[in-house]
C-alpha positions in Angstrom: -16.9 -0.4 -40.8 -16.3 3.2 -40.7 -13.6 5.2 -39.1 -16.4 6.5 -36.6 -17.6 2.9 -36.2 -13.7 2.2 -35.3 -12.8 4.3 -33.4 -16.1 3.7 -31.4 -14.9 0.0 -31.3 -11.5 0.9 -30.3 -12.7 2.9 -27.4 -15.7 0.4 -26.0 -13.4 -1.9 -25.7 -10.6 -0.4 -23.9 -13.2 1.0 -21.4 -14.1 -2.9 -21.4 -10.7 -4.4 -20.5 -10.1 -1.5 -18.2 -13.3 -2.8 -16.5 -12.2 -6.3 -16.2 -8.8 -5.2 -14.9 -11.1 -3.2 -12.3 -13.0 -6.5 -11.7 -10.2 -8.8 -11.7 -8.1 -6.2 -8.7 -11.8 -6.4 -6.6 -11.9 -10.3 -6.7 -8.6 -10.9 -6.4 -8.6 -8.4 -2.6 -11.9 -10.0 -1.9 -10.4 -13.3 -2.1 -7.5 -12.3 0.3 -9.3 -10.7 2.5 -12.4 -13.5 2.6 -10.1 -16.1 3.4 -6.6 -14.6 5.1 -4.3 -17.2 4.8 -2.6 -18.0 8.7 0.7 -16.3 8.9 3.8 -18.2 8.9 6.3 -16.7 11.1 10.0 -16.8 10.0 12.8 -15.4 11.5 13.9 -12.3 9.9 14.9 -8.6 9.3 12.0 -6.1 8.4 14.6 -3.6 7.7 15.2 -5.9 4.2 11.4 -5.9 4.1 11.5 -2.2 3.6 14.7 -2.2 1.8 12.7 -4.2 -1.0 9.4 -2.4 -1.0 10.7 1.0 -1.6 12.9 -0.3 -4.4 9.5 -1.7 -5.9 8.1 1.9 -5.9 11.2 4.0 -6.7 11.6 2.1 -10.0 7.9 2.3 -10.8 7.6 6.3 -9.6 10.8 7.9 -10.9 9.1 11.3 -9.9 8.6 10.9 -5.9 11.6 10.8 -4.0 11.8 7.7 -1.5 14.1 7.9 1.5 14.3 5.6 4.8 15.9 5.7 8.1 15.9 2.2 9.1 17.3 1.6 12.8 20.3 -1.1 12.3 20.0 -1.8 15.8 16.4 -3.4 15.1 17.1 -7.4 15.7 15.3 -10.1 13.6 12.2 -11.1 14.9 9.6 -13.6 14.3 7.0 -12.3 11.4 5.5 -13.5 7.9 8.1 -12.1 5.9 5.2 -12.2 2.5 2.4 -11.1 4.5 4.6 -8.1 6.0 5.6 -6.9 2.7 1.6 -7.0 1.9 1.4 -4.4 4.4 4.0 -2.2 3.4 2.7 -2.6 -0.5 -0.3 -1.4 0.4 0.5 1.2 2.5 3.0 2.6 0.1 0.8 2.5 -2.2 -2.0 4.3 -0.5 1.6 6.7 0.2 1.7 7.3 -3.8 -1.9 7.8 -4.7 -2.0 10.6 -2.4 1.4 12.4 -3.3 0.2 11.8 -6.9 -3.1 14.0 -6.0 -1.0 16.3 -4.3 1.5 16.7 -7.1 -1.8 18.1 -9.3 -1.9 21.1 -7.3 1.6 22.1 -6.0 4.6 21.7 -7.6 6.5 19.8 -5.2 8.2 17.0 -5.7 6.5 14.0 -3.8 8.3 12.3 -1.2 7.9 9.1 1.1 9.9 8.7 3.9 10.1 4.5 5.9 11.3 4.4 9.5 12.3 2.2 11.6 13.0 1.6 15.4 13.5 -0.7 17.5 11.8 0.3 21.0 14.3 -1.9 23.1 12.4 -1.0 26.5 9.0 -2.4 24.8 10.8 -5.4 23.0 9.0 -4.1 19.9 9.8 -3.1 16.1 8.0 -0.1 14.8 7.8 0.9 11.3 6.2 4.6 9.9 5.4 5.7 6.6 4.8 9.3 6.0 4.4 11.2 3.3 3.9 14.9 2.0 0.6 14.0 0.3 -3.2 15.3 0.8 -3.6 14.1 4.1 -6.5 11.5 5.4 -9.8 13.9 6.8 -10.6 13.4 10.7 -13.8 11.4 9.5 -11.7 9.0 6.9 -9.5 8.3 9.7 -12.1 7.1 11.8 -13.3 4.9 8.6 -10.1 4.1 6.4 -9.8 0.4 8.2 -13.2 -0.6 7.3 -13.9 -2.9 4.4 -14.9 -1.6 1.0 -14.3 2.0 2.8 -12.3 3.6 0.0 -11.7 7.2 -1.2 -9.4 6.3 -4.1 -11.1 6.0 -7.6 -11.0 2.7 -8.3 -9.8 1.8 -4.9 -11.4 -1.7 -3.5 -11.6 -0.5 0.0 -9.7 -3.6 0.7 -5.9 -2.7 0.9 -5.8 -1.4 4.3 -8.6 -4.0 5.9 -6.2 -6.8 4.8 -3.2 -5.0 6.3 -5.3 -3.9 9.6 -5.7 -8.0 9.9 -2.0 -8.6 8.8 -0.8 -6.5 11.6 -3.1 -8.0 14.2 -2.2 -11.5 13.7 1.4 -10.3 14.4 0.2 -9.2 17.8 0.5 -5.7 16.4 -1.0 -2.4 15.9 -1.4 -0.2 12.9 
């Protein structure tokens, strides 16, 4: 074998594992979302929820600059603390894929802000994420919650189905 044959080898099968890896993400959200497992409400404190997930992303994203203003106030509440923190991964997540795009023309830094508040008068916790990313278009915002709907490369179109159904077995609204 040849160093041309090689490095033709070398290449083929990275695009090969990166096309399993590919595979492997798509089965693995289909199988979440096909069969949602029932949520198992705890007591507990979605300010820790929060708390955790942006640690997850401010180790693995050095470059964008996480912040939160969590309302202390909030009180625990009933909620599937694993399921919940499903939400906010994917969410987040959608959150750095589009400060990463944005970071290709401007040279910002990219930030992500979480929020929480407890509305007392409405007996309800809301969280926000915002970001200074590209934005969503008027017509993927009418779409984004549909499975398979995706404008990522390599997205699944599954992340924010699955959190859409998350939310809504919590008697909430995303």
């Amino acid at each position: 074998v040849g160093p041309a044959d090689q490095a033709l080898i070398e290449e083929s099968t990275e695009m090969i594992v990166e096309q399993v890896e590919t595979l492997r993400v798509l089965v693995n959200e289909f199988s979440q979302f096909a069969r949602m497992p029932r949520a198992k409400p705890t007591l507990g404190d979605i300010n820790s929820v929060i708390r955790e997930t942006v640690a997850v992303f401010r180790n693995a994203h050095p470059g964008i600059e996480f912040s939160f203003e969590l309302d202390e106030k909030l009180p625990e509440f009933l909620f599937d603390r694993e399921q919940m923190g499903r939400v906010l991964l994917n969410i987040v997540d959608n959150a750095v894929a589009s400060v990463e795009e944005a970071a290709k023309s401007s040279a910002s830094p990219g930030k992500i802000a979480l929020h929480s508040e407890y509305l007392a008068d409405l007996g309800i916790a809301a969280c926000a994420v915002t970001d200074n990313g590209v934005g969503v278009s008027e017509v993927d915002k009418q779409r984004i919650f549909e499975p398979y709907y995706s404008r990522k490369a390599g997205g699944t179109g599954l992340g924010l189905a699955i959190a859409q159904a998350i939310v809504n077995d919590h008697n909430g609204v995303i």
